[in-house]
C-alpha positions, 0 to 999 in steps of 0.5 A: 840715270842709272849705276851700270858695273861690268864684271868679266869673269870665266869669259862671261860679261856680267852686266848690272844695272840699276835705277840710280835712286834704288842703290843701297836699298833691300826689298822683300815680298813673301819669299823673295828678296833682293838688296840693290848691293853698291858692291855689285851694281855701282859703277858709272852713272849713265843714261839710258843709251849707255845702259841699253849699249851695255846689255847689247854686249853682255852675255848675262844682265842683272837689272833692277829698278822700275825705270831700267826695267821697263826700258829693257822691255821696250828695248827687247831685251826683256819679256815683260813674263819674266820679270820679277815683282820685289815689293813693287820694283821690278827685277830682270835677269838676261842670259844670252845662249851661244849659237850651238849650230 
């Protein structure tokens, strides 16, 4: 299971999801660090479906967690080159960039 919360703001759909056991936590490695902040990331507690629904309407996705990660990847969402390693949870970011044409 996984906390999903949609902000909307500016016309963005913000979409933040993390694994649900994770929620509340900090993790730091060298320089980089991420708190897993109940403010931003709990929301509904969903499956997998529902969380996968969510990115595909979102034009920025903020994940956090092993779990949610590696179902983006499997999803395409995600390229497994871009994702982040915070003290051995993963982290992803997704933008989606209108069609200019």
């Amino acid at each position: 299971m996984f906390y999903l919360k949609t902000h909307k703001k500016e016309g963005e759909v913000i979409v933040a999801i993390c694994d649900k056991e994770i929620l509340g936590k900090k993790f730091k490695s060298g320089k980089l660090q991420m708190e897993v902040n109940e403010k931003f990331y709990k929301g509904d507690l969903v499956n997998i479906e529902n969380a996968m629904n969510a990115m595909r309407n979102a034009t920025i996705a903020n994940i956090i967690g092993n779990k949610i990660v590696d179902a983006a990847i499997d999803n395409k969402f995600i390229n497994p080159e871009n994702v982040l390693d915070i003290d051995g949870v993963k982290h992803a970011q997704l933008i989606v960039m209108p069609n200019l044409e």
